[in-house]
BADO-503800 format. One record per residue: residue in one letter; x, y, z of N, C-alpha, C in turn. Coordinates in steps of 0.2 Angstrom, whole numbers. Layout:
BEGIN
+------+-------+-------+-------+-------+-------+-------+-------+-------+-------+
: resn :  n_c1 :  n_c2 :  n_c3 : ca_c1 : ca_c2 : ca_c3 :  c_c1 :  c_c2 :  c_c3 :
+------+-------+-------+-------+-------+-------+-------+-------+-------+-------+
:    a :     X :     Y :     Z :     X :     Y :     Z :     X :     Y :     Z :
...
+------+-------+-------+-------+-------+-------+-------+-------+-------+-------+
***
This chain:
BEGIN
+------+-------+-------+-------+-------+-------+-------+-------+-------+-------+
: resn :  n_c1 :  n_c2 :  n_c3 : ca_c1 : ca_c2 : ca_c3 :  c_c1 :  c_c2 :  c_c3 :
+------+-------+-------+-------+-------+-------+-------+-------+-------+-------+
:    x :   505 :   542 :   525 :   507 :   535 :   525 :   510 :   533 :   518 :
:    x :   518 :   531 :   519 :   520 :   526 :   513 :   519 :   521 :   512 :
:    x :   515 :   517 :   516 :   517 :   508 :   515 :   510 :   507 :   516 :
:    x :   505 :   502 :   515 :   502 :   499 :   519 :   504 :   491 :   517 :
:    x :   499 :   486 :   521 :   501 :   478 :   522 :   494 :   475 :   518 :
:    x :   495 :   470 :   517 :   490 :   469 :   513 :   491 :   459 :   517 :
:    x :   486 :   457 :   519 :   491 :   450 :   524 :   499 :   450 :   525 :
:    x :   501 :   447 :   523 :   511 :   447 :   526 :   514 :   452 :   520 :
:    x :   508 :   454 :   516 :   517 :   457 :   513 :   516 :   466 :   513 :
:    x :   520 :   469 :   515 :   520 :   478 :   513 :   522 :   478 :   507 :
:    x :   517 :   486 :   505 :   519 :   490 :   499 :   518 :   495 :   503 :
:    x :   525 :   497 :   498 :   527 :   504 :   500 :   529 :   509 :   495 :
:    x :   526 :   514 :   491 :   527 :   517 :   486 :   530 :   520 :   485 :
:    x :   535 :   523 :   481 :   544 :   527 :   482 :   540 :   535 :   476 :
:    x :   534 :   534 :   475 :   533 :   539 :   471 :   534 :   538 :   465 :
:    x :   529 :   542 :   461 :   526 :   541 :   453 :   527 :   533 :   451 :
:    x :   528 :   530 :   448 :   525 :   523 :   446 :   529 :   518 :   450 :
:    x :   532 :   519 :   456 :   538 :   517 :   460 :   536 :   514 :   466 :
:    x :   539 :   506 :   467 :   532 :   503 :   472 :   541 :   497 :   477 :
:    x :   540 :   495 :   480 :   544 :   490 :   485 :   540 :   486 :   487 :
:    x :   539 :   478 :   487 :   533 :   475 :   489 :   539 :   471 :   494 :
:    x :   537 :   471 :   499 :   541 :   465 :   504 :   536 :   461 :   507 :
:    x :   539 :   454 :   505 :   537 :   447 :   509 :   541 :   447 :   515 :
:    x :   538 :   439 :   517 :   543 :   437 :   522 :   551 :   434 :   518 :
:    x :   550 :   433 :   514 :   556 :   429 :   511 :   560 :   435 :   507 :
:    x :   557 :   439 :   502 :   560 :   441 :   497 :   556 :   449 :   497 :
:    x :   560 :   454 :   493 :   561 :   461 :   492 :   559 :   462 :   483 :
:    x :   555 :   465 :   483 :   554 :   466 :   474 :   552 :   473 :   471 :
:    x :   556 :   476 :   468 :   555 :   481 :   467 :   553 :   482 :   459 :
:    x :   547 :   488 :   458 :   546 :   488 :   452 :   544 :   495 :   451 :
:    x :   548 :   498 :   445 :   553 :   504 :   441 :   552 :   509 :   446 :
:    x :   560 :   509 :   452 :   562 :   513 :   457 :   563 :   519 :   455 :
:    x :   560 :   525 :   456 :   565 :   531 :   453 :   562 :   537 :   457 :
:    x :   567 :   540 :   458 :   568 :   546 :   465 :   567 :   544 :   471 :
:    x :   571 :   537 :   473 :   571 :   535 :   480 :   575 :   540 :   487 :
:    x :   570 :   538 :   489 :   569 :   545 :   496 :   574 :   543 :   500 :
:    x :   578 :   550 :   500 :   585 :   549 :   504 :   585 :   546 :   509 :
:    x :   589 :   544 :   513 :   590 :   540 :   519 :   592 :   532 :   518 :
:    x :   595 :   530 :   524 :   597 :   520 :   522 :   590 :   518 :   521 :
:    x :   590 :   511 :   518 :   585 :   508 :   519 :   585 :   504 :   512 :
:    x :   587 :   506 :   508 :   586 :   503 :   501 :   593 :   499 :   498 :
:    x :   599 :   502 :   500 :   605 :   500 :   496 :   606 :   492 :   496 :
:    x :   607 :   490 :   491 :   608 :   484 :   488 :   603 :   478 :   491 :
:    x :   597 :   479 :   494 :   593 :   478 :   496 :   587 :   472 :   491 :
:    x :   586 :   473 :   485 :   584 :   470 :   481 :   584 :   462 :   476 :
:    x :   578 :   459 :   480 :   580 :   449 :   476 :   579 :   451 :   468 :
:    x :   573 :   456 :   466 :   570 :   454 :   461 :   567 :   463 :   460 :
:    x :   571 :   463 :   451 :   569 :   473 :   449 :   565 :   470 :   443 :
:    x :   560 :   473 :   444 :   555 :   473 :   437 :   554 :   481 :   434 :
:    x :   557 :   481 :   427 :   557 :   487 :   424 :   551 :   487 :   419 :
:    x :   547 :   490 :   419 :   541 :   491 :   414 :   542 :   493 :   406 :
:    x :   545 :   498 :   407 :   550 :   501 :   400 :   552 :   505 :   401 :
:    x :   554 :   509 :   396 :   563 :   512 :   396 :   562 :   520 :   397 :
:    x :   557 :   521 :   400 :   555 :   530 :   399 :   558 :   533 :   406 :
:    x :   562 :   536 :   407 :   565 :   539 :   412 :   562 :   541 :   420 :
:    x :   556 :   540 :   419 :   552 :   542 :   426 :   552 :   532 :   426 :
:    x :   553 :   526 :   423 :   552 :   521 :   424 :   558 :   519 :   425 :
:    x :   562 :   519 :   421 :   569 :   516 :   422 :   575 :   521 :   424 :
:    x :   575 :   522 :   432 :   580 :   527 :   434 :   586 :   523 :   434 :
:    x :   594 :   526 :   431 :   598 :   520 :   432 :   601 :   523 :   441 :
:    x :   601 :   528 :   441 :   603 :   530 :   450 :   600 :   527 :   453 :
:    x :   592 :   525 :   453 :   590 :   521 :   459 :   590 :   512 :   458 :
:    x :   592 :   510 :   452 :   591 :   505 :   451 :   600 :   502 :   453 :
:    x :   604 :   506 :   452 :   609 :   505 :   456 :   610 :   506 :   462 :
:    x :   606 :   509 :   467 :   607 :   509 :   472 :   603 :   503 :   476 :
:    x :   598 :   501 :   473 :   595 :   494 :   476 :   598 :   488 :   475 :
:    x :   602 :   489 :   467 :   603 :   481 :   464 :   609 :   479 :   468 :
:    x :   609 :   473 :   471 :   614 :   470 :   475 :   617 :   465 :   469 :
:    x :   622 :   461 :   473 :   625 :   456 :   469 :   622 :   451 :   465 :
:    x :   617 :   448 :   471 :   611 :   443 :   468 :   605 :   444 :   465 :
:    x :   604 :   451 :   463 :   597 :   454 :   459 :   597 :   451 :   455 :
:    x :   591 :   450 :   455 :   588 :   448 :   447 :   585 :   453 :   443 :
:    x :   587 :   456 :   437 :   583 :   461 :   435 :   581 :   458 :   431 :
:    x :   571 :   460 :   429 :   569 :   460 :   423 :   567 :   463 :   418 :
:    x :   569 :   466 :   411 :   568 :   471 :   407 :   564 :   467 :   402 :
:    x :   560 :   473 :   398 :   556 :   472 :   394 :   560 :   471 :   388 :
:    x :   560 :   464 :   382 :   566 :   463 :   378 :   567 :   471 :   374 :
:    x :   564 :   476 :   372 :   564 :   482 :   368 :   570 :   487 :   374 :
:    x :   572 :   485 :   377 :   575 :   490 :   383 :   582 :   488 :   380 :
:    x :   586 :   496 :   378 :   591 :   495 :   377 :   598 :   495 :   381 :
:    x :   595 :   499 :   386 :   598 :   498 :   394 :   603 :   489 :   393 :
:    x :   609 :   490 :   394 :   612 :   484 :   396 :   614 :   484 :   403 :
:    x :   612 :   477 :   405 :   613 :   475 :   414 :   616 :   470 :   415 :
:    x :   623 :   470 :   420 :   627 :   462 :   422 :   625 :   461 :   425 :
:    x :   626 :   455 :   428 :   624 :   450 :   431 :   617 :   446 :   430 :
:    x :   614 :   444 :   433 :   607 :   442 :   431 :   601 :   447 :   429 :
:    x :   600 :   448 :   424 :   597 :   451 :   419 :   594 :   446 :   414 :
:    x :   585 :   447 :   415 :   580 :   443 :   410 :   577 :   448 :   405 :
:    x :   577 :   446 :   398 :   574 :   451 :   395 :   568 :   445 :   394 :
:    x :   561 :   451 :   395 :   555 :   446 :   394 :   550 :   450 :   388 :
:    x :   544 :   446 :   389 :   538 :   450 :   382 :   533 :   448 :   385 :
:    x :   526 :   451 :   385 :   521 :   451 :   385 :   520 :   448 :   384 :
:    x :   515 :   441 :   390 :   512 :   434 :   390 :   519 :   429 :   392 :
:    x :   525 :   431 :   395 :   527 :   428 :   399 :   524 :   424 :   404 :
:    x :   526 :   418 :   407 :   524 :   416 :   413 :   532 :   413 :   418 :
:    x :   532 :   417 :   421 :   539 :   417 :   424 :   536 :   413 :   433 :
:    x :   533 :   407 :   433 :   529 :   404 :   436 :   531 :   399 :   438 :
:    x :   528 :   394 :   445 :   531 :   388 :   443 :   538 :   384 :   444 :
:    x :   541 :   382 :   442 :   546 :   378 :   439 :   550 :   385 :   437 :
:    x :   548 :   390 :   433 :   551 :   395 :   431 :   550 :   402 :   435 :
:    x :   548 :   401 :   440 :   548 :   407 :   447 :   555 :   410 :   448 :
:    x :   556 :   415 :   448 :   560 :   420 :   449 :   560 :   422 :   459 :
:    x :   566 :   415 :   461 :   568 :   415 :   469 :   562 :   412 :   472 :
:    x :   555 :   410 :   469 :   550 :   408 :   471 :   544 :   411 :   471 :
:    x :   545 :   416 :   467 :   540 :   424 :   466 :   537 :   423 :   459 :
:    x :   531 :   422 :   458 :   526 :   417 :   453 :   527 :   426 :   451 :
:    x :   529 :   428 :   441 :   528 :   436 :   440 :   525 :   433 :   431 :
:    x :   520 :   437 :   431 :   515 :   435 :   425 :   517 :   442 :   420 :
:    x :   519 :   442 :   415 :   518 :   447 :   410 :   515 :   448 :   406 :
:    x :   511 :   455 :   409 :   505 :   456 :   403 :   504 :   464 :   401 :
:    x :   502 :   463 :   395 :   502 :   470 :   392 :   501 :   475 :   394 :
:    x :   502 :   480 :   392 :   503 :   488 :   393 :   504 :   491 :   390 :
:    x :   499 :   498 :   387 :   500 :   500 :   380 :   494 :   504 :   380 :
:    x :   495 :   510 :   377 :   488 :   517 :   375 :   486 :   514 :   367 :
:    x :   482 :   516 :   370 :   475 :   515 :   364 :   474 :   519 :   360 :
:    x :   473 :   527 :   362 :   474 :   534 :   358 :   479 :   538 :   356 :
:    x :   485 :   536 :   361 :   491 :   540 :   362 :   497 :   539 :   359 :
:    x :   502 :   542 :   357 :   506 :   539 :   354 :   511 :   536 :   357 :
:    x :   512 :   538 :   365 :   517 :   537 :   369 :   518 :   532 :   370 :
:    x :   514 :   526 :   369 :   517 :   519 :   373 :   512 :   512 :   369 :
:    x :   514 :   514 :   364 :   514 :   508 :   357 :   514 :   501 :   361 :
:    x :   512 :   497 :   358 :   512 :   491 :   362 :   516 :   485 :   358 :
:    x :   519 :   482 :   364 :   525 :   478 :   363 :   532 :   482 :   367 :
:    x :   533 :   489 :   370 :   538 :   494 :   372 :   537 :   493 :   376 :
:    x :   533 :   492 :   380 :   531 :   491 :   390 :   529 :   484 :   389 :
:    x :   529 :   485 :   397 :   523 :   478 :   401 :   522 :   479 :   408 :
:    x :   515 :   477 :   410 :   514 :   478 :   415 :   515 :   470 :   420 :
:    x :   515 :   470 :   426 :   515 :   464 :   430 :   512 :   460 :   434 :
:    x :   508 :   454 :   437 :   508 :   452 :   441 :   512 :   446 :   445 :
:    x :   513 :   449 :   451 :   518 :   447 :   455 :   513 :   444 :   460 :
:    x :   513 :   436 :   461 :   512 :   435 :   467 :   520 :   433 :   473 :
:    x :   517 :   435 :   480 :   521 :   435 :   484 :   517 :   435 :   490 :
:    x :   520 :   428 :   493 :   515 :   427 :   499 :   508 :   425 :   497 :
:    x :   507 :   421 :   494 :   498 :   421 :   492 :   495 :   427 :   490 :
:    x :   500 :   433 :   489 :   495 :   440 :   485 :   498 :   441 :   482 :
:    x :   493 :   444 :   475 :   495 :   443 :   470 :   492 :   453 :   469 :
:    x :   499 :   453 :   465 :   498 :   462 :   463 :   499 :   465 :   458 :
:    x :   495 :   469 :   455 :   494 :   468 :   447 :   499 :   476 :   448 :
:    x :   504 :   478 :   444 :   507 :   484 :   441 :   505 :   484 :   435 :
:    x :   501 :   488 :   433 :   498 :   491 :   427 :   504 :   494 :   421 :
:    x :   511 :   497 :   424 :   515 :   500 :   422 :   510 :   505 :   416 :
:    x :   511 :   509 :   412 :   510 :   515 :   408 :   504 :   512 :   405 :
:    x :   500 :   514 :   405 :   494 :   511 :   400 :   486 :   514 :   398 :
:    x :   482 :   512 :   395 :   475 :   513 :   395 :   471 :   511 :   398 :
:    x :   465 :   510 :   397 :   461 :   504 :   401 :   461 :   500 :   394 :
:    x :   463 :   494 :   394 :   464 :   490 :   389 :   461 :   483 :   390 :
:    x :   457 :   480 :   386 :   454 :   474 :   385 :   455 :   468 :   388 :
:    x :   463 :   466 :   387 :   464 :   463 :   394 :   466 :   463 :   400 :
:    x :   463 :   470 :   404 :   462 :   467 :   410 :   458 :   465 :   412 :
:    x :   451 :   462 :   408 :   446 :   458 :   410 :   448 :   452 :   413 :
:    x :   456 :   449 :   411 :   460 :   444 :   412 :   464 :   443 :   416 :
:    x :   463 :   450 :   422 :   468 :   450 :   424 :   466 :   448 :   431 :
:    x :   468 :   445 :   437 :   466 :   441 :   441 :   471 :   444 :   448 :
:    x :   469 :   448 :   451 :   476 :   451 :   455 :   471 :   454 :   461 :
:    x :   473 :   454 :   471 :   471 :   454 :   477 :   472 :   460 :   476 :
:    x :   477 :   466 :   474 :   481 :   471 :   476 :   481 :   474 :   465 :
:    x :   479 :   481 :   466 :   481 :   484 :   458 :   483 :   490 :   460 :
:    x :   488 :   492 :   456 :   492 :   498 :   457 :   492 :   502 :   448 :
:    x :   487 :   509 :   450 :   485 :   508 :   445 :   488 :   517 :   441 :
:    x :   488 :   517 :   436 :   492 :   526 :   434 :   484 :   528 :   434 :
:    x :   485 :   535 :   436 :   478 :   541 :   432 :   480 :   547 :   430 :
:    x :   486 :   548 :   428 :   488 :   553 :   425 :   484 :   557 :   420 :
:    x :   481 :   555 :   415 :   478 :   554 :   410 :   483 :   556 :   402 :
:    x :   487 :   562 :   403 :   491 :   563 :   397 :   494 :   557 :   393 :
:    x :   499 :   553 :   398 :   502 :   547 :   394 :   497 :   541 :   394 :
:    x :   493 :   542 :   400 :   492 :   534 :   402 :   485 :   536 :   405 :
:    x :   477 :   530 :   407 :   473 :   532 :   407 :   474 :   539 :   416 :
:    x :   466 :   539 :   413 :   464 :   546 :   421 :   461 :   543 :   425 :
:    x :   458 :   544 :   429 :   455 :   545 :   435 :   449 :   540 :   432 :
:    x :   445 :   542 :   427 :   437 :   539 :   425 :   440 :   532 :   423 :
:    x :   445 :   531 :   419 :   447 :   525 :   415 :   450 :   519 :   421 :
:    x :   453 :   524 :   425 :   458 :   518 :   431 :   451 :   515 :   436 :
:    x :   446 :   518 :   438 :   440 :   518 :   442 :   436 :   513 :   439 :
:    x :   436 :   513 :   431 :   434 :   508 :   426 :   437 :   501 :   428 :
:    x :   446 :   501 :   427 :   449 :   495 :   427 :   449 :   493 :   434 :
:    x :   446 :   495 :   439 :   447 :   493 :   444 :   442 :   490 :   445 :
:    x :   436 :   493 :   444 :   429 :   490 :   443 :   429 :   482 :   440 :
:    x :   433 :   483 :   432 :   432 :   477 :   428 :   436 :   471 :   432 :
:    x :   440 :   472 :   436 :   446 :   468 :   439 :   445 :   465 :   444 :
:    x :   440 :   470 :   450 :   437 :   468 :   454 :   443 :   467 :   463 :
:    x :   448 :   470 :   462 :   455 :   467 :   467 :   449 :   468 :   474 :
:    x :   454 :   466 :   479 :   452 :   467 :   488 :   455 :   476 :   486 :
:    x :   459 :   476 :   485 :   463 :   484 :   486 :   464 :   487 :   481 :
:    x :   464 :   494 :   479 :   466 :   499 :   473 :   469 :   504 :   478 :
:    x :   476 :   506 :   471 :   481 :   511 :   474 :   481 :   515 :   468 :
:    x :   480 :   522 :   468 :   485 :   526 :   461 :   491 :   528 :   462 :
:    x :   491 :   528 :   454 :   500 :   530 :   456 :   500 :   532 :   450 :
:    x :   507 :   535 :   448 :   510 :   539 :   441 :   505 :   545 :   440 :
:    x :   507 :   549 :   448 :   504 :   557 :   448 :   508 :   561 :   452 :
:    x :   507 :   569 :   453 :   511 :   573 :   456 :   518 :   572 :   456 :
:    x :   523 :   570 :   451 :   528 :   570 :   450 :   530 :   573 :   441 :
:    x :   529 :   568 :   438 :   530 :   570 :   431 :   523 :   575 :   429 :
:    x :   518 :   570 :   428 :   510 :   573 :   428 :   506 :   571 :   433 :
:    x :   500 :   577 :   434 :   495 :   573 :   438 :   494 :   580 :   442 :
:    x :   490 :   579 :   450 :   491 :   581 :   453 :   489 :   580 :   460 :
:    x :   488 :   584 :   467 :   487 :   578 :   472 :   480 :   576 :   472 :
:    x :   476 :   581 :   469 :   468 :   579 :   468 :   465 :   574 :   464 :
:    x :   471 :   570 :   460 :   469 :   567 :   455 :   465 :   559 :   460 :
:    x :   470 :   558 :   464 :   468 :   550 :   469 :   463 :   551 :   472 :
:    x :   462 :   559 :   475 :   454 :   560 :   480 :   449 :   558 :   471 :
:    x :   449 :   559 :   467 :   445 :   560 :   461 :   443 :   551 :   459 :
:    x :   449 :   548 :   461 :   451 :   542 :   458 :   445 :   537 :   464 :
:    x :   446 :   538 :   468 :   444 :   536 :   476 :   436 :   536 :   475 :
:    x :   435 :   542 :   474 :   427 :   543 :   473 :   423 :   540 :   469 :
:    x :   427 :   540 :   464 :   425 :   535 :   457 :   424 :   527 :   458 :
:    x :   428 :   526 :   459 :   429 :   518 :   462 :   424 :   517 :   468 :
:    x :   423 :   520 :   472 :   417 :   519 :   478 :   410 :   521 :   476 :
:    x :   410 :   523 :   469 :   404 :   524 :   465 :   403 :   517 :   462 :
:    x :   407 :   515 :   458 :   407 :   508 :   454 :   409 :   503 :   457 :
:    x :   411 :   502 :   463 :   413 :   497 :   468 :   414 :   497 :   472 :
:    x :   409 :   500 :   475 :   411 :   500 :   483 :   413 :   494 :   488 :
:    x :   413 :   490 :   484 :   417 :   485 :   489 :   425 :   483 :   490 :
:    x :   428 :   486 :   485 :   434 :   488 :   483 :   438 :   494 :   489 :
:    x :   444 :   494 :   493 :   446 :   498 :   497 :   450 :   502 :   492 :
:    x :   450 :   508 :   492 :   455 :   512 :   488 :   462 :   516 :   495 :
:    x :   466 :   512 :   491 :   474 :   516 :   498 :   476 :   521 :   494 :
:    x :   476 :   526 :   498 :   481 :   534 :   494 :   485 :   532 :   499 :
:    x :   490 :   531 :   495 :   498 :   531 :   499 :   501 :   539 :   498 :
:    x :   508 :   542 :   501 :   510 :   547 :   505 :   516 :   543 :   500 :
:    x :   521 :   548 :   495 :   527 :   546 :   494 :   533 :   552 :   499 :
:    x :   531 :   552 :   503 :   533 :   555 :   510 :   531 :   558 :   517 :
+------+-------+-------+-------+-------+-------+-------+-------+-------+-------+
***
């Protein structure tokens, strides 16, 4: 299974930190990379949220192949990636909401960043919350279990368990716990790092510390 529904909107996961959420109105993709052959994607995209500039995040092959005339792309201001057309460079504690919604797509920016590791210093990434459709879905983008996701407020979390760059399995189970969503998904494994056992590991842990929380193993084929 690549997609599931969460009320009106599908997510569908293109593999390792790579997600397509569709409403009824609008297409929002967030950091597309090894998009699976076949039509369905091309120029398809209202709204690209790039987390940061690390190659398994910001593919520019797939990110051309969804961005259409009218995209809105959003880069973390540190991304030195240059992009025409509509292009926002944003920073952790944006509120892109409101009056300032992106085609009418409430997108919250909040940090992302390792705690022990050298990989992902903070202030270099960010992770997101997208509401679309009255659901709101938190992308974690590269990180640890970090302090402010006690703060974070999201129906749908899409969370890394790698462990190498970004937290594992015990820390994602954690921030799932702390956050509390209707739904938890992992993701950013069995491509770069990880492997397929890491989600069963992830799943089990969370229905230990929150059994009220549904855990979705998505299929990136």
């Amino acid at each position: 299974m690549r997609s599931t529904q969460v009320d009106n909107v599908v997510i569908e996961w293109l593999g390792h930190a790579g997600f397509v959420l569709k409403g009824q109105g609008r297409i929002v993709y967030i950091d597309p990379y090894m998009l699976p052959d076949g039509p369905g994607y091309e120029g398809d995209a209202d709204i690209i949220l790039l987390t940061h500039e690390h190659f398994d995040h910001c593919d520019p092959e797939s990110i051309r192949r969804v961005r259409g005339s009218t995209t809105t792309t959003i880069i973390p201001e540190k991304m030195s990636l240059q992009f025409k057309g509509d292009a926002r460079r944003i920073i952790e504690g944006d509120l892109l909401t409101g009056d300032l919604a992106i085609k009418g797509v409430n997108i919250e920016v909040v940090p992302a960043y390792n705690l022990d590791k050298p990989n992902h210093p903070r202030g270099n990434g960010v992770g997101y919350i997208v509401e679309l459709d009255g659901v709101r879905i938190y992308h974690a983008g590269d990180t640890d279990l970090i302090p402010e996701m006690k703060d974070v407020n999201a129906d749908v979390v899409l969370l890394p368990i790698s462990t190498i760059y970004t937290m594992g399995e015990e820390e994602a189970a954690e921030a799932a716990a702390l956050i509390g969503p209707k739904v938890a998904i992992p993701m950013h494994y069995g491509h770069v790092e990880g492997t397929e056992s890491d989600p069963q590991r992830f799943k089990e842990l969370v229905n230990e510390r929150a059994p009220g929380i549904e855990v979705i193993i998505l299929q990136d084929q």
